[in-house]
C-alpha positions, 0 to 999 in steps of 0.5 A: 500500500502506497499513500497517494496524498489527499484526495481532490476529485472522486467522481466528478466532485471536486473535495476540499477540506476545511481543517478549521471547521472539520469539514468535507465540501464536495462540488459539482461545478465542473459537471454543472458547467458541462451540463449547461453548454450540452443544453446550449444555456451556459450563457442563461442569467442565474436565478437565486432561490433561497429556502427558508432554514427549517424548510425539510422534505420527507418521504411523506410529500412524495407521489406514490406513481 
């Protein structure tokens, strides 16, 4: 076994590490970007959507089809 350094991509999601906060942050930026030219929208405006902080989804809400 050999040590290969930290981990910076799996699977298309970009991993960084914040030691200060003991988090892992996974993105998809680069796969989103390819998505949007695929589709001809990379030069649509972005459009921001903010939830509400208790906003929670369950099974429930789901149809049953």
């Amino acid at each position: 076994m050999k040590d290969l350094r930290e981990v910076t991509e799996i699977l298309v999601m970009k991993i960084s590490r914040d030691k200060s906060i003991c988090k892992l942050l996974l993105t998809q930026e680069n796969y989103v970007l390819k998505m949007l030219k695929r589709f001809n929208t990379a030069e649509a405006k972005p459009v921001t959507i903010s939830f509400v902080g208790h906003f929670r989804l369950y099974s429930s809400q789901c149809s049953n089809s």
